[in-house]
C-alpha positions in Angstrom: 0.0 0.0 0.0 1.1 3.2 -1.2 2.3 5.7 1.9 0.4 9.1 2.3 1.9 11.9 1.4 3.0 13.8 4.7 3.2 17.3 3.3 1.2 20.0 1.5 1.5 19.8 -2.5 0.6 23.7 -2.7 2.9 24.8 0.2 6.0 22.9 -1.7 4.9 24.9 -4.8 4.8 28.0 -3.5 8.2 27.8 -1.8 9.4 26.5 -5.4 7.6 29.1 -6.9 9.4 31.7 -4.9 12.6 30.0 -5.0 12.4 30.3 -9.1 11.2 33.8 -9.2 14.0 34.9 -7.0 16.6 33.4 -9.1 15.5 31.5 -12.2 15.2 28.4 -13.4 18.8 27.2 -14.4 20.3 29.4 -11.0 18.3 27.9 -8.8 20.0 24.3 -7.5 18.1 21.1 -6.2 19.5 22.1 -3.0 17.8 25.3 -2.7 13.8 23.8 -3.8 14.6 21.4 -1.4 15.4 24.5 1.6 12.3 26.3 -0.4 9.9 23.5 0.0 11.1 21.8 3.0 11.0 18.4 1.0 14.0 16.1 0.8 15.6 15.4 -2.8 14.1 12.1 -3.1 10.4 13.7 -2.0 10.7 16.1 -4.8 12.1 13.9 -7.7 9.2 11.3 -6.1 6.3 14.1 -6.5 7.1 16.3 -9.6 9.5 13.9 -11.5 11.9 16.3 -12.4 12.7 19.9 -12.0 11.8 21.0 -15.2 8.0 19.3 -14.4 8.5 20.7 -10.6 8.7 24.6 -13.1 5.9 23.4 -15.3 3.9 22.8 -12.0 4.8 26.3 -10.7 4.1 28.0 -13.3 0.4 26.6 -13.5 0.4 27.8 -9.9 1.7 31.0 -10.3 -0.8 31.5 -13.4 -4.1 30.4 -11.0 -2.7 32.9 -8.4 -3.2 35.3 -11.0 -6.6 34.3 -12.4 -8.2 34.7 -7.9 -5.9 37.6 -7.4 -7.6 39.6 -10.7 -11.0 38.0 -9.6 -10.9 39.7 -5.9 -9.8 42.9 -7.7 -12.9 43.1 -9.5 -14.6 41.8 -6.9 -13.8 44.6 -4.7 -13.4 47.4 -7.2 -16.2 50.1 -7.6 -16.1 50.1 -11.6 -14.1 48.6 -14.3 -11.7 51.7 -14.3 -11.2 50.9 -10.5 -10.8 47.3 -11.3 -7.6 48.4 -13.4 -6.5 51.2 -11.2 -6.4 48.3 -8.3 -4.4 45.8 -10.5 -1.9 48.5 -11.4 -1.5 49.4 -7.7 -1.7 46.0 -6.1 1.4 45.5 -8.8 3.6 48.3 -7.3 2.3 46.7 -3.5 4.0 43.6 -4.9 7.2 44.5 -6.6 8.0 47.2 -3.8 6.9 44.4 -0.8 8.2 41.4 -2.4 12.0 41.9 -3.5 11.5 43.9 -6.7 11.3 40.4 -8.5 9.1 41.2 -11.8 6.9 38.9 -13.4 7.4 34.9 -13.2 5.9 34.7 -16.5 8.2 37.8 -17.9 10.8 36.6 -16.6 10.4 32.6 -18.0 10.6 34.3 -20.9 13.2 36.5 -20.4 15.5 33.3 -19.5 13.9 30.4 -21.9 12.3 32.9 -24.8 10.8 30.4 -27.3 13.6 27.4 -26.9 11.1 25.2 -24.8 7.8 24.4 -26.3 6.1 23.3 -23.0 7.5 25.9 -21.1 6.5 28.5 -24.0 3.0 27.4 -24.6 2.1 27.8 -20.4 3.6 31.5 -20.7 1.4 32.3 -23.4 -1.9 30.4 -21.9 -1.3 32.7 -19.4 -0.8 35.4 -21.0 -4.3 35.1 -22.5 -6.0 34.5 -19.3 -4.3 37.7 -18.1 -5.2 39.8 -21.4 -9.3 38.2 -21.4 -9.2 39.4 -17.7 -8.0 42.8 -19.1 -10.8 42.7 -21.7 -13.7 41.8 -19.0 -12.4 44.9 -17.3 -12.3 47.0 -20.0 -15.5 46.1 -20.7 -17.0 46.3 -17.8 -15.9 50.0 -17.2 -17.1 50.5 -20.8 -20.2 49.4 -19.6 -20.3 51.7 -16.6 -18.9 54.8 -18.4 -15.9 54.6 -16.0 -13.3 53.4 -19.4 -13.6 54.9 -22.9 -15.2 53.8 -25.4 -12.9 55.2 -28.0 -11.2 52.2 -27.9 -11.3 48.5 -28.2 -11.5 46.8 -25.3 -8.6 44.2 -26.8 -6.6 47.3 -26.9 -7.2 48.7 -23.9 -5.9 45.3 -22.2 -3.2 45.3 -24.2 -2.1 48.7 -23.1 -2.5 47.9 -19.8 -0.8 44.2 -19.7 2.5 45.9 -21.5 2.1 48.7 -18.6 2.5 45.9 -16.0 5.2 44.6 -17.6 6.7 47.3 -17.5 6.1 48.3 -14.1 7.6 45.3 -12.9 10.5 45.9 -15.5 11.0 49.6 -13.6 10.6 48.3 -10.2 13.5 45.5 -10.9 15.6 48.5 -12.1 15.2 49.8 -8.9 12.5 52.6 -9.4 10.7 54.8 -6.9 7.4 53.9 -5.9 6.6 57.7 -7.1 7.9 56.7 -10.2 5.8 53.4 -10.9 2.8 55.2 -9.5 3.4 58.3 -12.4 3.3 55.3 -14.6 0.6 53.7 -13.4 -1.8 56.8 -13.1 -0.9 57.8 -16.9 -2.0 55.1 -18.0 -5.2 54.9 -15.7 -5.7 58.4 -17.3 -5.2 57.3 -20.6 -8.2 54.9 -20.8 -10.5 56.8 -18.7 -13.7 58.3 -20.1 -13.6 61.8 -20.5 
């Protein structure tokens, strides 16, 4: 009879997950996941197979992250237009709180760019999760007269998502918060309705 597993799968992840976005896939040793995770090297190569499988696995956790993190924000935001003012400041909360790490997925494919198909295809699934969020938003404040409707809402998210990503691409530069938040209000600005 197969033993139990004594530990909890999501708490390993998000000590890998951390462990990766602090220094990358190919930087980060066996040794470190296992001080990240608090697993042993067998438990890990037992459980996720490999490392590359153990950064697949991360990733699709980092991504669902994401998807209830840009859920709550809408959740809790007045109108579309405060649904994106929220995501661009809950990103500056997170570089500025977190180590000035970026973006997992930015920074996959920063360090793999299209040499892994696996690896590539998860970065751009979640890049369209991210960018139909986007679109709901836009949409939504569209809806509410909060957003123009000057432009597309596909636009609009794509203005945004390249905003983030370059937010986080400032902060790791080492940028002021009044800095990113300049940013981040232009760009609020820019797709308010007038």
């Amino acid at each position: 009879m197969p033993r139990p597993r004594e530990f909890d799968e999501t708490e390993a992840l998000e000590g890998a997950m951390n462990a990766f976005w602090a220094r990358g896939y190919e930087a980060t040793s066996t040794e470190e996941l296992c001080a990240a995770t608090g697993l042993g090297r067998s438990s890990i190569y037992n459980t996720f197979s490999s490392k590359h499988e153990l950064f697949r696995r991360v990733l699709d956790h980092y991504s669902h992250r994401g998807i209830r993190l840009r859920e709550t924000l809408l959740d809790n935001a007045p109108d579309g237009l405060g649904a994106i003012r929220l995501l661009l400041a809950s990103t500056i909360d997170d570089e500025l709180e977190n180590g000035r790490r970026g973006c997992l997925m930015v920074n996959t494919i920063s360090e793999f760019g299209t040499t892994d198909p696996e690896i590539a295809a998860q970065v751009n699934a979640d890049t369209e999760a991210h960018l139909s969020a986007l679109v709901h938003f836009a949409r939504t404040g569209q809806a509410d007269g909060s957003v123009t409707r000057d432009r597309d809402a596909t636009d609009i998210a794509n203005f945004i998502h390249a905003t983030i990503s370059g937010l986080r691409t400032m902060s790791r530069r080492g940028a002021e918060r009044e800095a990113l938040a300049s940013v981040a209000e232009i760009a609020t600005n820019a797709v308010a309705r007038r």
